[in-house]
MDTraj code that builds the backbone (N, CA, C; nanometers):
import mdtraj as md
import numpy as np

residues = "UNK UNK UNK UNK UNK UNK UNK UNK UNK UNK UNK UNK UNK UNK UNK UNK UNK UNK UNK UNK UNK UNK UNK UNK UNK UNK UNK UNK UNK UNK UNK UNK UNK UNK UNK UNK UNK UNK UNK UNK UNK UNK UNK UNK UNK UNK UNK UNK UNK UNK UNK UNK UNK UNK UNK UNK UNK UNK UNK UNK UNK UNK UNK UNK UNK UNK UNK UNK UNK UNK UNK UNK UNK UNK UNK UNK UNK UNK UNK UNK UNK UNK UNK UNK UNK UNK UNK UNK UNK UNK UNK UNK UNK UNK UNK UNK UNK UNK UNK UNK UNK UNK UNK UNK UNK UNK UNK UNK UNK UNK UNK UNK UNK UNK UNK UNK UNK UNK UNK UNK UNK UNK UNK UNK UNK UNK UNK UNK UNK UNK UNK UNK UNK UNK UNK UNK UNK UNK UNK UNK UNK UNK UNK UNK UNK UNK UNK UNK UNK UNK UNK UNK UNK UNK UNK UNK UNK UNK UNK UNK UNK UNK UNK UNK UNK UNK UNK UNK".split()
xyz = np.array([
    [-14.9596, -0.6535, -14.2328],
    [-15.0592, -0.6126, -14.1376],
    [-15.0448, -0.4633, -14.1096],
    [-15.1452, -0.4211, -14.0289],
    [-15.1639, -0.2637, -13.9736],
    [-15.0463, -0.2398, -13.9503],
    [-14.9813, -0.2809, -13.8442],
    [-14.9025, -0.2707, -13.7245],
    [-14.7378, -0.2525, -13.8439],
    [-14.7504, -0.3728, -13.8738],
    [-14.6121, -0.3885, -13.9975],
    [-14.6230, -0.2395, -14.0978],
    [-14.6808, -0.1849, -14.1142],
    [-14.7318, -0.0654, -14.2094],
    [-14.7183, 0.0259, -14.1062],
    [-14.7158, 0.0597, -14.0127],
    [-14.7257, 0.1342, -13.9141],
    [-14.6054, 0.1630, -13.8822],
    [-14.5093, 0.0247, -13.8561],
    [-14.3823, 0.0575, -13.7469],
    [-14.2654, 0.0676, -13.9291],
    [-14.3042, 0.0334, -14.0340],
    [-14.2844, 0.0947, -14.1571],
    [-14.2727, 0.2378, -14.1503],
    [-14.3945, 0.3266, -14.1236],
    [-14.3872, 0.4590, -14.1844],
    [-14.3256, 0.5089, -14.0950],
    [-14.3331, 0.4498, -13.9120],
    [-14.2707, 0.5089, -13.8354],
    [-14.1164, 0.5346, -13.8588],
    [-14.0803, 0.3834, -13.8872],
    [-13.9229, 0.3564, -13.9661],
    [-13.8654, 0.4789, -14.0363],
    [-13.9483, 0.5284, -14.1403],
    [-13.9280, 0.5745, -14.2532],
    [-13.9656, 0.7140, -14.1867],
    [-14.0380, 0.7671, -14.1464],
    [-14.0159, 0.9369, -14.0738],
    [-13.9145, 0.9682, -13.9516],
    [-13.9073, 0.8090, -13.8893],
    [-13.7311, 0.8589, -13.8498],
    [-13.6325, 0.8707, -13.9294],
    [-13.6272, 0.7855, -13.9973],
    [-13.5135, 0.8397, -14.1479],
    [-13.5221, 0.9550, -14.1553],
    [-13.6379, 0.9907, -14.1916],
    [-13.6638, 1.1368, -14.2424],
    [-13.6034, 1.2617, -14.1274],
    [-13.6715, 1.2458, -14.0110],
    [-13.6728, 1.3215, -13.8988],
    [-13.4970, 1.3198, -13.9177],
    [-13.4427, 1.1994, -13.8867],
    [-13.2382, 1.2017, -13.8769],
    [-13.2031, 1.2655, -13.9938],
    [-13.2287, 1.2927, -14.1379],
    [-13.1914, 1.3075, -14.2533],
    [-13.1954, 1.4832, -14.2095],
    [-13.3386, 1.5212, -14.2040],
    [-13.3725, 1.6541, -14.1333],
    [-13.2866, 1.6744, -14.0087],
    [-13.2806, 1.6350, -13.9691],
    [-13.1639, 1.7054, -13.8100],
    [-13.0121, 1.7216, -13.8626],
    [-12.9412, 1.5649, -13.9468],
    [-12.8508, 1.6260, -14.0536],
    [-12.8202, 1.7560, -14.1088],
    [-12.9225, 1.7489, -14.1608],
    [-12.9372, 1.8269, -14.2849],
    [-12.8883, 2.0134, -14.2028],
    [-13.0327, 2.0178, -14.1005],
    [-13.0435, 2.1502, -13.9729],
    [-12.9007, 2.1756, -13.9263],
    [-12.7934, 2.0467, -13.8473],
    [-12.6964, 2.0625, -13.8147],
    [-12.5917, 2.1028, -13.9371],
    [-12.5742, 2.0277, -14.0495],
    [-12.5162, 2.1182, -14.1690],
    [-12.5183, 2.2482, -14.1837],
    [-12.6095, 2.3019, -14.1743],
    [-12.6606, 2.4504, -14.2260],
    [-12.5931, 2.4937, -14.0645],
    [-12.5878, 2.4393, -13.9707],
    [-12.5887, 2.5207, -13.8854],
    [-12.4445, 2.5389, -13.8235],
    [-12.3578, 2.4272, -13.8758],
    [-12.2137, 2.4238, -13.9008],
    [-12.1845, 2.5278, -13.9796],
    [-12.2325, 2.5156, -14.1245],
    [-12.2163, 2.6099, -14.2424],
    [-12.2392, 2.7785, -14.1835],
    [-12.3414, 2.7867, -14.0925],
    [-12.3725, 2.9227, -14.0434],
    [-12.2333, 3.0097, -13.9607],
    [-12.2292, 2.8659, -13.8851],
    [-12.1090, 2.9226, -13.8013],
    [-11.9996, 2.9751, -13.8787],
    [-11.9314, 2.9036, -13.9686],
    [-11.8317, 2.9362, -14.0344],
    [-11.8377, 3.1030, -14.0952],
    [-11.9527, 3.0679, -14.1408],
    [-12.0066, 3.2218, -14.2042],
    [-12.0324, 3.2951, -14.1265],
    [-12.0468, 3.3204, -14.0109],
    [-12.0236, 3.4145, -13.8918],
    [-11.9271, 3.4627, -13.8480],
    [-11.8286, 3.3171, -13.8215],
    [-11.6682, 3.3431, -13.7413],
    [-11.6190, 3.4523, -13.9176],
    [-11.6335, 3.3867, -14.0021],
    [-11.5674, 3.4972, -14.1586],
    [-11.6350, 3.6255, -14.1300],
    [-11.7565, 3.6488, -14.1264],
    [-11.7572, 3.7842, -14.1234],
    [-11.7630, 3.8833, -14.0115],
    [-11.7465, 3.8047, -13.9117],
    [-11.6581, 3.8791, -13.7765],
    [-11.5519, 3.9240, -13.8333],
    [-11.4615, 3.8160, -13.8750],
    [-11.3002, 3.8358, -13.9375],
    [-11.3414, 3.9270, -14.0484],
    [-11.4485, 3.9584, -14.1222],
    [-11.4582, 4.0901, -14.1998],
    [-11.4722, 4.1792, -14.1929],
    [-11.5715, 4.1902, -14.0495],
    [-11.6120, 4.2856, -14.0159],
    [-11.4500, 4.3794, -13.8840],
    [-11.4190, 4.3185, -13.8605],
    [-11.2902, 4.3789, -13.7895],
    [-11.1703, 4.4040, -13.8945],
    [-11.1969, 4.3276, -14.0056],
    [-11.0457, 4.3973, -14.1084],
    [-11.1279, 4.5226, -14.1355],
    [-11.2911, 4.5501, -14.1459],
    [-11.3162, 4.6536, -14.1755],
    [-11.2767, 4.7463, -14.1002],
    [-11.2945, 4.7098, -14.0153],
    [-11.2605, 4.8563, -13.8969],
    [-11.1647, 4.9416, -13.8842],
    [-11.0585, 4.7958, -13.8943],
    [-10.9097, 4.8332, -13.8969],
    [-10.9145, 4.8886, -13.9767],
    [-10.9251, 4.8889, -14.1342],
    [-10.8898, 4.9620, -14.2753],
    [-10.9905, 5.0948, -14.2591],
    [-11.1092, 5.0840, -14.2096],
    [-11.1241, 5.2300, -14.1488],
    [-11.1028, 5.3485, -14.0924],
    [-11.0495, 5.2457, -13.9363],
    [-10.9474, 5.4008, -13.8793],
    [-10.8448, 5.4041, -13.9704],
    [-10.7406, 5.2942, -14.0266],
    [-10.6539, 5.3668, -14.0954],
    [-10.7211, 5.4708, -14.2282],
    [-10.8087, 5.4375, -14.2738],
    [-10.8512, 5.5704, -14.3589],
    [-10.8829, 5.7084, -14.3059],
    [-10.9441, 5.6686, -14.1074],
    [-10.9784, 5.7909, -14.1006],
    [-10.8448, 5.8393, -14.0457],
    [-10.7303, 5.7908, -14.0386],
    [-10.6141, 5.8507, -13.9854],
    [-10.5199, 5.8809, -14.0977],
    [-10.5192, 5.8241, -14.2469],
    [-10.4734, 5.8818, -14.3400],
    [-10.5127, 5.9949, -14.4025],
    [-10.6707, 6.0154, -14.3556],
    [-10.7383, 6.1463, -14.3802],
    [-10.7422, 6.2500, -14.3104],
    [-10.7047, 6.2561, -14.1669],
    [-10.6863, 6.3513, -14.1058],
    [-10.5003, 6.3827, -14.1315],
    [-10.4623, 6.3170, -14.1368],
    [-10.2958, 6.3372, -14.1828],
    [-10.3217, 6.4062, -14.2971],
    [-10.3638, 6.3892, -14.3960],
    [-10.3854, 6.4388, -14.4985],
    [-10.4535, 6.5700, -14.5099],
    [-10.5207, 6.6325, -14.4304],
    [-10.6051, 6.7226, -14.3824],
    [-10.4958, 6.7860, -14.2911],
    [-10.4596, 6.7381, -14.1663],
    [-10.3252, 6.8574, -14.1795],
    [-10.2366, 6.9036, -14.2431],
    [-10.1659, 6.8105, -14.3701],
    [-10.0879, 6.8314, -14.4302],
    [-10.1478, 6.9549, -14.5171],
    [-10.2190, 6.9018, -14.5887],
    [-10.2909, 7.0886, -14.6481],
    [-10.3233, 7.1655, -14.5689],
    [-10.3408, 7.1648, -14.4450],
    [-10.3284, 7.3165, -14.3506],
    [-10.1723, 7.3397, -14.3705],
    [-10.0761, 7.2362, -14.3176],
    [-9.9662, 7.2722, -14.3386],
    [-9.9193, 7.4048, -14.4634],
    [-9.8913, 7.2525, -14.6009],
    [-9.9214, 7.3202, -14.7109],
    [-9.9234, 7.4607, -14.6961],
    [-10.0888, 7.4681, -14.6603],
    [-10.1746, 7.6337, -14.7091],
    [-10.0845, 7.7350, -14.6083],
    [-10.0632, 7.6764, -14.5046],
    [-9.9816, 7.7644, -14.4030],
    [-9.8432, 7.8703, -14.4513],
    [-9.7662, 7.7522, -14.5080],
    [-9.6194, 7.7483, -14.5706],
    [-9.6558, 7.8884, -14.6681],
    [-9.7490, 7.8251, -14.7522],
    [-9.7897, 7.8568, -14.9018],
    [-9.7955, 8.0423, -14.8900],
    [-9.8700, 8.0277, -14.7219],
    [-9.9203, 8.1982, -14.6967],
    [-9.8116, 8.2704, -14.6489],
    [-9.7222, 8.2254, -14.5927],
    [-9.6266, 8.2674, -14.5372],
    [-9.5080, 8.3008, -14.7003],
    [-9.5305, 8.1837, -14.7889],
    [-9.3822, 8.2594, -14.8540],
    [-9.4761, 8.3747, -14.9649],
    [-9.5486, 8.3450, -14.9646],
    [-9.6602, 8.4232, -15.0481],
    [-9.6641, 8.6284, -14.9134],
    [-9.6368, 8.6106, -14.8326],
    [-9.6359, 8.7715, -14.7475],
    [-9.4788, 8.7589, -14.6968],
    [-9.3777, 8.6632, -14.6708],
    [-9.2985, 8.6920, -14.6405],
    [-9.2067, 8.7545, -14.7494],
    [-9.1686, 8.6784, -14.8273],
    [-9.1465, 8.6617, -14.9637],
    [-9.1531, 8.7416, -15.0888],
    [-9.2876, 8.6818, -15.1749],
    [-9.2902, 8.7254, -15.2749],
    [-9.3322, 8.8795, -15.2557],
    [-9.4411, 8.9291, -15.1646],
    [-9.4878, 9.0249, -15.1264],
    [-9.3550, 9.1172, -15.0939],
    [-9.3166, 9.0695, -14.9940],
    [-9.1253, 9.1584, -15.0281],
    [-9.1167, 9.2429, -15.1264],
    [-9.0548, 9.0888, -15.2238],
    [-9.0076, 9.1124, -15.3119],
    [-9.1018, 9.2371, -15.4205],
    [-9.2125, 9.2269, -15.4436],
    [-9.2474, 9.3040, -15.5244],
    [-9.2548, 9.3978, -15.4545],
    [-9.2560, 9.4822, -15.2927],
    [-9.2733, 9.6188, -15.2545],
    [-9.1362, 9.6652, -15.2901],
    [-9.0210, 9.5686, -15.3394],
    [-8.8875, 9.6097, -15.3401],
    [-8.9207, 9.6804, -15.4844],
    [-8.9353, 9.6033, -15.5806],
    [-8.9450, 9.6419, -15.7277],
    [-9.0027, 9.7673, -15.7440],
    [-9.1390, 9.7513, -15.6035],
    [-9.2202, 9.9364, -15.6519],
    [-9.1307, 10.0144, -15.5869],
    [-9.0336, 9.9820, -15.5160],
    [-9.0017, 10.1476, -15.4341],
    [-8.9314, 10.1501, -15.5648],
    [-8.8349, 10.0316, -15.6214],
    [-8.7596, 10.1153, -15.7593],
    [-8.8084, 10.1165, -15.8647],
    [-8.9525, 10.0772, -15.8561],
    [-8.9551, 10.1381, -16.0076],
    [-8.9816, 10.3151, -15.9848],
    [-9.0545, 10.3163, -15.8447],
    [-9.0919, 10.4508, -15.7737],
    [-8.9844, 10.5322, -15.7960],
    [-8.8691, 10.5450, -15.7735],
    [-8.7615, 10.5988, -15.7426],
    [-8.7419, 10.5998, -15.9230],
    [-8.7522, 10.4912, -16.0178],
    [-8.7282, 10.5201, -16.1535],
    [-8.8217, 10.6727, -16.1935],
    [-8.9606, 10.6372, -16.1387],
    [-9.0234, 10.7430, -16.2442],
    [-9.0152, 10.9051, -16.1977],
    [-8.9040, 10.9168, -16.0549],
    [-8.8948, 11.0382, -16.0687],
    [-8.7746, 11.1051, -16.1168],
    [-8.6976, 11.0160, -16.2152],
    [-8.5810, 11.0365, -16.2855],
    [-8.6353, 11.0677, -16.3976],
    [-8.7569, 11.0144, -16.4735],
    [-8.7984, 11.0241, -16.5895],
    [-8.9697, 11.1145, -16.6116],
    [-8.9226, 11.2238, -16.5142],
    [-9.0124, 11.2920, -16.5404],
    [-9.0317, 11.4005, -16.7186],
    [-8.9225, 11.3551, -16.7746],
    [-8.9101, 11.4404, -16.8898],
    [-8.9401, 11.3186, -16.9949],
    [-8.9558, 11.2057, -16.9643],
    [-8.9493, 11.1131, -17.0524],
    [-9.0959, 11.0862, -17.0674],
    [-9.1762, 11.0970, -17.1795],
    [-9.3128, 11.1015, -17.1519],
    [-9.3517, 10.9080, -17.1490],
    [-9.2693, 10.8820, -17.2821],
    [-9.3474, 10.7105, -17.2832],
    [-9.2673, 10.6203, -17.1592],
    [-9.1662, 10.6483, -17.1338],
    [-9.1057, 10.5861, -17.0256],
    [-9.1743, 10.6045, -16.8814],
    [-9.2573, 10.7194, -16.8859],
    [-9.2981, 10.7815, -16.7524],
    [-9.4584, 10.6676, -16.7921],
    [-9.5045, 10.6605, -16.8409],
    [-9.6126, 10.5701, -16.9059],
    [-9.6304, 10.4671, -16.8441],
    [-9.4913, 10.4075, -16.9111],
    [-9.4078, 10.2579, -16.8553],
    [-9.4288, 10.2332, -16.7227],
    [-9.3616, 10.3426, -16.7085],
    [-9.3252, 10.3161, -16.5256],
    [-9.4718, 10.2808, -16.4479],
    [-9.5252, 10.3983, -16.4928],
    [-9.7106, 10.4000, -16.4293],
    [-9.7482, 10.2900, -16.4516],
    [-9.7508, 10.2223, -16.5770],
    [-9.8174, 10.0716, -16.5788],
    [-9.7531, 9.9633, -16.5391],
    [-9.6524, 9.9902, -16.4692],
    [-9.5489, 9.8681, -16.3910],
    [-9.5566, 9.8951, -16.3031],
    [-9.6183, 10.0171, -16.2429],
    [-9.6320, 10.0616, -16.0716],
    [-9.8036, 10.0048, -16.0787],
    [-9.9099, 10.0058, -16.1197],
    [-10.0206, 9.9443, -16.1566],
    [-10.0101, 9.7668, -16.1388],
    [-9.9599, 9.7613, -16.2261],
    [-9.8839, 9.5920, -16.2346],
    [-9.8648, 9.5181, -16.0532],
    [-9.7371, 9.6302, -16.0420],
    [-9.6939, 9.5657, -15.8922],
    [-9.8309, 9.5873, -15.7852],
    [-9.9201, 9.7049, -15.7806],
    [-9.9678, 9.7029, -15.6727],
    [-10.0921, 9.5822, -15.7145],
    [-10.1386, 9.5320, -15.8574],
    [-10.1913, 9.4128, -15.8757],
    [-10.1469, 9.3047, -15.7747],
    [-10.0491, 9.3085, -15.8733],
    [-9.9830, 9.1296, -15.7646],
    [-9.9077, 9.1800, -15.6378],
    [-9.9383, 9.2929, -15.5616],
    [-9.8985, 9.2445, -15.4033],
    [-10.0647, 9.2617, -15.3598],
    [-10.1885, 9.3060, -15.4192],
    [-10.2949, 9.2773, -15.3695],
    [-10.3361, 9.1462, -15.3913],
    [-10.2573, 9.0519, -15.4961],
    [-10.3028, 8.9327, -15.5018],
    [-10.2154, 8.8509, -15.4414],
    [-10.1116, 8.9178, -15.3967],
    [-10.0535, 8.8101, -15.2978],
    [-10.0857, 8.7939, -15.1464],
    [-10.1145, 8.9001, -15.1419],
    [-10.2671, 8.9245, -14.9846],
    [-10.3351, 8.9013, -14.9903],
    [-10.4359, 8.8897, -15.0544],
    [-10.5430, 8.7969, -15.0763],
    [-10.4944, 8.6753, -15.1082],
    [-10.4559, 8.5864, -15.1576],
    [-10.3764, 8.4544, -15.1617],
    [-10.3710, 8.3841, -15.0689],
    [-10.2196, 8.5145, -14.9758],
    [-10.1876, 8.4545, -14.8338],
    [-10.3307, 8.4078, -14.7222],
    [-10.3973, 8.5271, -14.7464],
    [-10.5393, 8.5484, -14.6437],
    [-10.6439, 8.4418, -14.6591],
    [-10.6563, 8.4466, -14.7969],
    [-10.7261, 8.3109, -14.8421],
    [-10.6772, 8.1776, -14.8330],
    [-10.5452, 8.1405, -14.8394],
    [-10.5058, 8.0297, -14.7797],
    [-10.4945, 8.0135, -14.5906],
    [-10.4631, 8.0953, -14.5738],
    [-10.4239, 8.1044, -14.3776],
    [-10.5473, 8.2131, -14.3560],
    [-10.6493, 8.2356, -14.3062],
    [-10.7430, 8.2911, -14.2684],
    [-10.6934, 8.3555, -14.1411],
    [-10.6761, 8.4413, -14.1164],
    [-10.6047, 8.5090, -13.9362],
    [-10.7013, 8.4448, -13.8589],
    [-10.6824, 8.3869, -13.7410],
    [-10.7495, 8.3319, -13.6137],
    [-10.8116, 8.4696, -13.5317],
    [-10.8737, 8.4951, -13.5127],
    [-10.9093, 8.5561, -13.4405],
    [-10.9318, 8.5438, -13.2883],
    [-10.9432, 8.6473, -13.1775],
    [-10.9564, 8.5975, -13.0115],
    [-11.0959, 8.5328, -13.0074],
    [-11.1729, 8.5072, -13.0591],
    [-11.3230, 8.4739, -13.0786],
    [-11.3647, 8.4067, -13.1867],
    [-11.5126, 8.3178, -13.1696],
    [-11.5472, 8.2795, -13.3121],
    [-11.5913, 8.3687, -13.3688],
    [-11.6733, 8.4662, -13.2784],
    [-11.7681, 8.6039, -13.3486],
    [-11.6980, 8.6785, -13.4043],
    [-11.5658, 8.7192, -13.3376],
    [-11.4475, 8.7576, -13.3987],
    [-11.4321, 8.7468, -13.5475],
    [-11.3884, 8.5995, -13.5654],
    [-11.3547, 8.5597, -13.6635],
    [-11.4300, 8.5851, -13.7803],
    [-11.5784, 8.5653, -13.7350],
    [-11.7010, 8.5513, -13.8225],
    [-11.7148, 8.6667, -13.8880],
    [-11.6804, 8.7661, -13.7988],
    [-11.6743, 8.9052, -13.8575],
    [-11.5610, 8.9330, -13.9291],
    [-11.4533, 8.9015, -13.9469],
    [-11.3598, 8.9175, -14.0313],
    [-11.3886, 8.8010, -14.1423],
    [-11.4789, 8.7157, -14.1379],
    [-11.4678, 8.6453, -14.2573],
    [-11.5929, 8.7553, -14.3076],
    [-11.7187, 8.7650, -14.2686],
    [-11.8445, 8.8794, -14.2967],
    [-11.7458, 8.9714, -14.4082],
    [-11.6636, 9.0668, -14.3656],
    [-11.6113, 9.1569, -14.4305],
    [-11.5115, 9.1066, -14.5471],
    [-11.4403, 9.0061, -14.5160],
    [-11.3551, 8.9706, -14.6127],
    [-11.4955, 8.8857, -14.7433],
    [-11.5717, 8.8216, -14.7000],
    [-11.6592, 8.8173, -14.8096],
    [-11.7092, 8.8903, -14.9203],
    [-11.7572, 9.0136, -14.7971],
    [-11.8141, 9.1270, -14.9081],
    [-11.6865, 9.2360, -14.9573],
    [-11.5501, 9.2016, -14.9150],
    [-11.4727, 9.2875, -14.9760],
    [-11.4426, 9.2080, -15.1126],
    [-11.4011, 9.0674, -15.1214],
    [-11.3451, 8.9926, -15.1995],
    [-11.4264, 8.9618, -15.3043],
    [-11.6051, 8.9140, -15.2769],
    [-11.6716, 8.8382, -15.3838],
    [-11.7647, 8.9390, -15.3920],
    [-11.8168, 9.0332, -15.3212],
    [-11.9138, 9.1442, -15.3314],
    [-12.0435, 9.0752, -15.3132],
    [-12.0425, 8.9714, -15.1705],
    [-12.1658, 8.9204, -15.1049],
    [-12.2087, 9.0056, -15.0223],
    [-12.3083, 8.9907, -15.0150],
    [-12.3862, 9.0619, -14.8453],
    [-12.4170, 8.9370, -14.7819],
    [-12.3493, 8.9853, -14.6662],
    [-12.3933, 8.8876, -14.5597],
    [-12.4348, 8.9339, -14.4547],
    [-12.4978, 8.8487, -14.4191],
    [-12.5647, 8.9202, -14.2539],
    [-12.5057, 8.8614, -14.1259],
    [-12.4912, 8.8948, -14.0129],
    [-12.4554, 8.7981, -13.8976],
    [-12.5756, 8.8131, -13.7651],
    [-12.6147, 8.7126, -13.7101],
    [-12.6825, 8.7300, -13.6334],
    [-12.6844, 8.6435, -13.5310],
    [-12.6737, 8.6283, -13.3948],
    [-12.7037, 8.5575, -13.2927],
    [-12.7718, 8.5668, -13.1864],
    [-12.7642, 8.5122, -13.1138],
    [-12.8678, 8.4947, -12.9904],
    [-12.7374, 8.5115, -12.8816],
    [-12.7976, 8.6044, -12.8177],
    [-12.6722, 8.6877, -12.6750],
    [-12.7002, 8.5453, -12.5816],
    [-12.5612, 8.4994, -12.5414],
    [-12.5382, 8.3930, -12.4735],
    [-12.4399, 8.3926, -12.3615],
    [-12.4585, 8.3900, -12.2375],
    [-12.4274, 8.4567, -12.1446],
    [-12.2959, 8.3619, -12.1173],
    [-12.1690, 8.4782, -12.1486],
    [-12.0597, 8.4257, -12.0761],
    [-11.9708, 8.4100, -11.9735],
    [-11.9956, 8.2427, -11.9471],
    [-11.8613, 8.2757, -11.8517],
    [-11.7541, 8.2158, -11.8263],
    [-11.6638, 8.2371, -11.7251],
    [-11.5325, 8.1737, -11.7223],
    [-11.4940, 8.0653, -11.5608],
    [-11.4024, 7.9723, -11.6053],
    [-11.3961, 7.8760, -11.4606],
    [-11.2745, 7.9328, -11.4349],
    [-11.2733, 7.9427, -11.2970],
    [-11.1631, 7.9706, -11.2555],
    [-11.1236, 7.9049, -11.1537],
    [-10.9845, 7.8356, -11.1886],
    [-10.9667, 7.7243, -11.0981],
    [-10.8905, 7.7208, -10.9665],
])
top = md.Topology()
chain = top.add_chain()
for i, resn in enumerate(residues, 1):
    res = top.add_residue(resn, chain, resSeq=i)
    for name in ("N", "CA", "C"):
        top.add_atom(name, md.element.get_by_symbol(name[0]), res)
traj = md.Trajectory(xyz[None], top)
């Protein structure tokens, strides 16, 4: 009858309807899991982040370090050492003023040295940049060291910005 066909299909789309709510709650178990994991991924990320951004700033001082060291034995140092070599080779070539190819010598080893103590100043300078009391300061000693070193023109220009100081 109608009715028997009726409380049939009804039968049978509750199946369906429970099979479907199953099914919704599965996925929605399954979701969770996959949420709580990539929380737990998303925080190992983080962690392995700052530690990158803290192995990178370590790392970033260490080459200031480095460059620091580097400038210092580079003017303490080697720079020394070679103004030592010119005063004697200096002191050689006025012994050998009668010596024509030796006097030669000397000139192109006094040439030589003032090479490498200008490249050991520039070195030092280029690794440790002097700080200056100011940025404008600074800007201007980098301005000049540009166009002394690479033969840029540069320009500097700003906008006058009124300073002042707290005093506490």
């Amino acid at each position: 009858s109608r009715t028997e066909r009726l409380e049939g299909e009804l039968r049978e789309t509750r199946r369906e309807l429970r099979d479907m709510v199953q099914r919704y709650e599965a996925v929605q178990r399954r979701l969770e899991v996959v949420n709580r994991a990539l929380k737990e991924k998303n925080a190992l990320l983080k962690e392995r982040t700052e530690e990158i951004e803290a192995l990178s700033d370590a790392l970033t001082q260490a080459e200031q370090n480095e460059r620091e060291r580097l400038s210092h034995v580079l003017h303490d140092d080697l720079q020394q050492v070679l103004d030592a070599v010119r005063t004697k080779v200096d002191l050689m070539m006025d012994r050998t003023t009668e010596d024509e190819r030796g006097h030669t010598l000397l000139t192109r080893a006094l040439e030589l040295l003032d090479d490498g103590i200008e490249t050991t100043r520039t070195l030092a300078s280029d690794l440790n940049p002097p700080v200056k009391n100011s940025l404008w300061d600074t800007l201007e000693w980098l301005t000049i060291h540009m166009q002394e070193a690479h033969g840029l023109s540069v320009e500097m220009r700003a906008q006058e910005i009124e300073r002042t100081t707290s005093q506490d």
